[in-house]
C-alpha positions in Angstrom: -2.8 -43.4 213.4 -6.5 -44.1 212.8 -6.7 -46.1 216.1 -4.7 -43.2 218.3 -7.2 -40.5 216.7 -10.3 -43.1 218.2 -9.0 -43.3 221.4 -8.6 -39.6 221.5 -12.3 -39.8 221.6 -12.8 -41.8 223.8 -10.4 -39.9 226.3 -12.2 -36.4 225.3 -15.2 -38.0 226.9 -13.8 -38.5 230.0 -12.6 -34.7 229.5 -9.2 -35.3 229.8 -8.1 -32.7 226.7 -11.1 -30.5 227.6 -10.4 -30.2 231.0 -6.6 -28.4 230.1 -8.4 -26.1 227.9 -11.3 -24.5 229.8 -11.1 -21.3 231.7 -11.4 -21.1 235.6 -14.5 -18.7 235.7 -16.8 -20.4 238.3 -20.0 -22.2 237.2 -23.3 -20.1 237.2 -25.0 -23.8 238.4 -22.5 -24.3 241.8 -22.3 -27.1 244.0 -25.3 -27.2 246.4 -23.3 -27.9 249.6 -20.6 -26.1 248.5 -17.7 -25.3 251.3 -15.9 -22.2 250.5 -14.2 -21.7 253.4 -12.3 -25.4 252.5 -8.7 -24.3 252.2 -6.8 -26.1 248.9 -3.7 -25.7 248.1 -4.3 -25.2 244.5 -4.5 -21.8 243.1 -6.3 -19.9 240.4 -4.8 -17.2 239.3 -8.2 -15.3 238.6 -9.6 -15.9 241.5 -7.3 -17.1 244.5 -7.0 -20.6 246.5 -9.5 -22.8 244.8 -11.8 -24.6 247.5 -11.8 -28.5 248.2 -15.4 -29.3 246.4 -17.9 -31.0 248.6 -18.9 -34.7 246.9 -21.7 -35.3 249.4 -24.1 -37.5 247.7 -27.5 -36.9 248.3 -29.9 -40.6 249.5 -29.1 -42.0 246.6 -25.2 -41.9 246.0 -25.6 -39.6 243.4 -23.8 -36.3 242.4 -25.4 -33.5 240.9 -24.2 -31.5 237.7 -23.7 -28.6 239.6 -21.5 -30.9 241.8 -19.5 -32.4 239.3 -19.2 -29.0 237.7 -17.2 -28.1 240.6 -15.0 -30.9 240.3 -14.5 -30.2 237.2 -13.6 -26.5 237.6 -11.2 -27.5 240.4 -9.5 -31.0 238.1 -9.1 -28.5 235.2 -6.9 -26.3 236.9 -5.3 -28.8 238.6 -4.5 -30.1 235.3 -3.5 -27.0 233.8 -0.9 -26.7 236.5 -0.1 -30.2 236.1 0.4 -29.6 232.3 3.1 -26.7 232.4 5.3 -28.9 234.9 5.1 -31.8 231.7 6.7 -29.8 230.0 9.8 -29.9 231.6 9.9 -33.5 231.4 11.1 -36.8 228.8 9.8 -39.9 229.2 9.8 -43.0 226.9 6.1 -44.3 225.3 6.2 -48.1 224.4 3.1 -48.5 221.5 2.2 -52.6 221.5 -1.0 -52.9 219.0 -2.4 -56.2 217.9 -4.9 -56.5 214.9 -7.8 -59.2 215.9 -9.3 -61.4 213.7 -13.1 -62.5 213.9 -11.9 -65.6 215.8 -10.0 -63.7 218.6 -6.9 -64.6 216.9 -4.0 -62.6 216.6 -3.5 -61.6 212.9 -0.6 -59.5 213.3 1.8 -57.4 216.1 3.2 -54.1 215.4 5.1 -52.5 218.6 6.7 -48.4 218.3 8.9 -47.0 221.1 8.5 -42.8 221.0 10.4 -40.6 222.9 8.4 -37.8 224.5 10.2 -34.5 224.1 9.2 -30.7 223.9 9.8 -28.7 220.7 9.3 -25.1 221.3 6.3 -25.6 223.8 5.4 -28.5 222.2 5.3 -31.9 223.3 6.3 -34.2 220.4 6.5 -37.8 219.8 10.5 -38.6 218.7 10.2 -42.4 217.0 13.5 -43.9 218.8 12.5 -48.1 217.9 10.1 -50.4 215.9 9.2 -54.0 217.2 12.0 -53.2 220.0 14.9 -53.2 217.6 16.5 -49.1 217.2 15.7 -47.5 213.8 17.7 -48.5 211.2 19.6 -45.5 209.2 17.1 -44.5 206.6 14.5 -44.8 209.0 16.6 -42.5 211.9 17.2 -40.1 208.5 14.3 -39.7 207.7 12.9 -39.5 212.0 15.4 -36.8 212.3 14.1 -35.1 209.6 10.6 -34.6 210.6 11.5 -33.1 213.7 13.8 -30.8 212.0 11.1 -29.4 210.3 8.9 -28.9 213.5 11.6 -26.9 214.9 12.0 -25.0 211.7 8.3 -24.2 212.2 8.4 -22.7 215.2 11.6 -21.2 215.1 10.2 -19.2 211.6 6.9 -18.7 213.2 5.8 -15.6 211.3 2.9 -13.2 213.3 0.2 -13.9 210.9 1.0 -17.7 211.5 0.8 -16.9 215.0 -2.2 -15.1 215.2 -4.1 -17.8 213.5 -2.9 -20.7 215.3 -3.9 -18.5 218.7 -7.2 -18.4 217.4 -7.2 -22.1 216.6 -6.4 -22.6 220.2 -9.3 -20.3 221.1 -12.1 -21.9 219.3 -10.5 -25.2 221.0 -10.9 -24.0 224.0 -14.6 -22.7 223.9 -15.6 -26.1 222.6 -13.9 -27.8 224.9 -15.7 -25.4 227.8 -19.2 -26.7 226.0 -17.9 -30.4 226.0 -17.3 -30.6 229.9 -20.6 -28.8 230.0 -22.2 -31.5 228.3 -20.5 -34.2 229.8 -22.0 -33.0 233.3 -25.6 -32.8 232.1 -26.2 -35.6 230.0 -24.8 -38.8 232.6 -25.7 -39.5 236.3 -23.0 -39.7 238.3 -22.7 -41.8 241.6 -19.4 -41.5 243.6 -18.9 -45.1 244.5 -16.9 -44.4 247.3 -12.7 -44.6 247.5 -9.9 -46.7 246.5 -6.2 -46.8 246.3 -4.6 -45.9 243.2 -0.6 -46.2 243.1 -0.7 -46.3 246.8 -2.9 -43.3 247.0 -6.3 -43.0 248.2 -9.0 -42.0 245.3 -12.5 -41.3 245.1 -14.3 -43.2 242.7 -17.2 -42.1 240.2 -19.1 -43.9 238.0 -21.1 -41.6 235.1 -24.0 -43.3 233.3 -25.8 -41.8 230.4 -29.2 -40.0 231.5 -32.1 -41.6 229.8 -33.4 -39.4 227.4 -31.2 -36.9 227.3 -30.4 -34.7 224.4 -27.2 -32.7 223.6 -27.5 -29.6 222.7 -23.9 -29.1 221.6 -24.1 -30.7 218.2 -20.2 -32.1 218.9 -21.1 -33.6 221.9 -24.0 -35.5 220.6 -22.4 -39.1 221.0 -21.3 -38.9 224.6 -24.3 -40.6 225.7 -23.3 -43.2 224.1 -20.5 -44.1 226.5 -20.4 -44.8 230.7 -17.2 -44.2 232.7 -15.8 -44.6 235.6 -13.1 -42.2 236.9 -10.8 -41.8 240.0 -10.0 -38.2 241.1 -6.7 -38.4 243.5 -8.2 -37.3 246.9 -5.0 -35.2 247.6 -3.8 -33.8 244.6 -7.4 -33.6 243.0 -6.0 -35.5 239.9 -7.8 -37.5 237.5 -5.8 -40.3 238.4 -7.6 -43.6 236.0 -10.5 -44.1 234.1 -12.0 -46.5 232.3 -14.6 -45.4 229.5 -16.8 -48.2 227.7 -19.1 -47.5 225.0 -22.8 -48.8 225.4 -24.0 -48.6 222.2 -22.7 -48.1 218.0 -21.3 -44.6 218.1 -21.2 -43.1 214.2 -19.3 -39.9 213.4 -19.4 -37.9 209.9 -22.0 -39.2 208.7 -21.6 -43.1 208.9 -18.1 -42.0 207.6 -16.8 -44.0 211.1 -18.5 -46.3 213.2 -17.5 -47.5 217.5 -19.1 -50.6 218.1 -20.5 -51.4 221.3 -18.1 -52.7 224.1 -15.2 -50.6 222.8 -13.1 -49.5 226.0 -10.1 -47.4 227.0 -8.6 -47.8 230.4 -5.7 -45.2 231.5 -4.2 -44.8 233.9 -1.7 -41.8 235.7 2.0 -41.9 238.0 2.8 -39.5 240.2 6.6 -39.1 240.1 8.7 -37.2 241.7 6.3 -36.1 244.6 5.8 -33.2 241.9 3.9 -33.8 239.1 1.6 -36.6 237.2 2.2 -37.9 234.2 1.3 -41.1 232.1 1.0 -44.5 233.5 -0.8 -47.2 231.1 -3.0 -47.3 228.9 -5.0 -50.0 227.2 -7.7 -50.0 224.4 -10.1 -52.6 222.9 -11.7 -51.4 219.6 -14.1 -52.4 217.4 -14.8 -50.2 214.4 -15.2 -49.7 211.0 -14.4 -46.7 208.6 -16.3 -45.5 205.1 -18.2 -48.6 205.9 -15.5 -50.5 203.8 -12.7 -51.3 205.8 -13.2 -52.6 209.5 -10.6 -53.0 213.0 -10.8 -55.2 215.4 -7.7 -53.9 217.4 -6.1 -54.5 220.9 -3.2 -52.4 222.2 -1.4 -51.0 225.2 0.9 -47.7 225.5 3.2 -48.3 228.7 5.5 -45.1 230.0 8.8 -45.0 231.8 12.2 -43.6 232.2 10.7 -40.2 233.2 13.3 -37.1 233.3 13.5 -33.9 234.3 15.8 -31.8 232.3 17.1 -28.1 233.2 14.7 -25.4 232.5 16.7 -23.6 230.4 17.8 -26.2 228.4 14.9 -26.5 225.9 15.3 -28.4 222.4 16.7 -26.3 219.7 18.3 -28.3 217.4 17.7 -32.4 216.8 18.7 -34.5 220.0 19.5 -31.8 222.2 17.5 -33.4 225.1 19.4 -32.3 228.8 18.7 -34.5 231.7 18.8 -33.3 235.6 20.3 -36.7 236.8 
C-alpha cells in the first residue's frame, strides 16, 4: 500500500482530497475581475448560486492567487456535490503495478481488481480478483471477512466513537483549508488556454512553483517541490485531469521517505450518466526510497469501469448486498 499512500500525495497537491473538505466561506483575497452577477448553476448552501469565476489573465497569461482562490472555492463545492452523488454508485477499479529494475526492466507484475462499494457512508475497496483470476476460497473468506468487520463498526458506532472520529474529520478539514491556501500562494499559474477532455471543452492551467517562496504551513512545505497542470471542465467546473510532476527530491519525516525527481501522476475523470463524475485513469511513475534502506522504482495504472447506480434506499448492510438500478 506504500505506493497508493505516495500517490495520495501527489493527488493532495493537486487538491483533489482538500478541495472535498474545505468550507465555502468566500476568500478575504477575491478575484480582481470578479463577475458576481455570472449566473452558475451550482449552489452553496451558505451563500446561494455560486458565480462563474472570471480566469482573465492579466499580459502575461497568468492567474493570480486571488484568482485561483476563486476557482478553487467554486471546484470545491462542485466537488462536494459531486462527492455525495458517488456515493450512490459501484464501479469496478482494475490495479496493474510493475516493479522496475535499474535497467528499465520489468522485475515483476502484480494486477488487483477492487470493487468500489459504500459501507455505511463509506466508500470501500471490496478485493473481487488477483492477476485477473477471482479469489480463490480462503482468500474470498478471509475478503468477506474484513468487510464484515467494517460494517460491524459502523453499525456498533458508540457516541464517544463518534464524537472523536467527527473531530478527526474536523482537524482534516482545517488542514486541508490551509493546504489549498498554500497551494495558491506558493506556484504561478498560467491558464494555457482550452482543450477537449472526453469530448468536453476544458480550460487548461499550468502551476509552477514561485521562486523563493516559503510555506508557512509546516505540512505544506514540499509542495513547491512539484508543477502541475490541471484541466477544470468549462461547464461543469470539474477538475476533469491533471498531471502532477515532481521537480526536485521531496523527503517527508525526516528522511524517513524520499520522491525522486521526475516522479508523476496523471488522472484523469468520466462523466457518466450526464450526472455525475467519477474515475477515469490513472497512471503513476515513482521513484522512491523508504528509511533510506529499501528503494521503488514502480510503474502502475488504476483503470475504472462498469459504473452503477443502485437504489437509494438500498445501502449495504450485510456482505454482498450491492443493488443495481439496471
Amino acid at each position: 500500500m506504500l505506493i497508493r499512500s505516495l500517490a495520495g500525495v501527489l493527488l493532495v497537491f493537486a487538491a483533489l482530497n482538500a478541495l472535498a473538505q474545505q468550507n465555502s466561506t468566500p476568500s478575504s483575497d477575491p478575484a480582481p475581475h470578479s463577475q458576481s452577477n455570472a449566473a452558475y448553476e451550482t449552489t452553496d448552501p451558505a451563500l446561494g448560486p455560486i458565480p462563474k469565476p472570471d480566469l482573465t489573465p492579466d499580459k502575461d497569461g497568468r492567474l493570480s492567487p486571488g484568482q485561483m482562490r476563486e476557482l478553487t472555492r467554486v471546484v470545491a463545492q462542485n466537488y462536494r456535490d459531486n462527492y455525495k452523488k458517488q456515493r450512490n454508485y459501484t464501479y469496478i477499479e482494475r490495479d496493474l503495478e510493475k516493479q522496475m529494475g535499474s535497467n528499465g526492466q520489468v522485475k515483476s507484475t502484480e494486477v488487483k481488481t477492487y470493487e468500489i462499494v459504500e459501507i455505511y457512508g463509506e466508500q470501500v475497496r471490496r478485493l473481487i480478483e488477483k492477476d485477473d483470476k477471482p479469489l480463490d476460497t480462503k482468500e474470498a473468506a478471509k475478503e468477506e471477512d474484513r468487510i464484515q468487520k467494517i460494517i460491524d463498526k459502523h453499525k456498533n458506532e458508540s457516541d464517544d466513537d463518534r464524537r472523536k472520529r467527527l473531530e478527526k474529520e474536523a482537524k482534516r478539514r482545517e488542514e486541508g483549508r490551509r493546504f489549498v491556501s498554500e497551494v495558491a500562494d506558493s506556484h504561478d499559474f498560467k491558464l494555457i488556454g482550452t482543450e477537449l477532455v472526453g469530448g468536453r471543452e476544458a480550460w487548461v492551467i499550468d502551476g509552477d512553483p514561485r521562486p523563493g517562496y516559503d510555506p508557512q504551513d509546516k505540512g505544506a512545505k514540499f509542495v513547491t517541490k512539484f508543477r502541475g497542470r490541471l484541466w477544470i471542465d468549462k461547464d461543469d467546473m470539474q477538475l476533469s485531469k491533471m498531471d502532477i510532476e515532481a521537480v526536485d527530491t521531496v523527503s517527508f519525516g525526516w528522511f524517513l521517505a524520499r520522491i525522486h525527481k521526475g516522479t508523476r501522476v496523471t488522472y484523469e475523470q468520466l462523466r457518466v450518466n450526464d450526472e455525475i463524475w467519477l474515475p477515469g485513469h490513472l497512471t503513476y511513475k515513482f521513484d522512491a526510497r523508504v528509511a533510506l534502506l529499501k528503494g521503488f522504482n514502480v510503474d502502475g495504472e488504476q483503470a475504472y469501469r462498469d459504473y452503477k447506480k443502485f437504489r437509494t434506499s438500498s445501502k449495504i448492510v450485510g456482505v454482498g448486498e450491492v443493488k443495481d438500478q439496471n
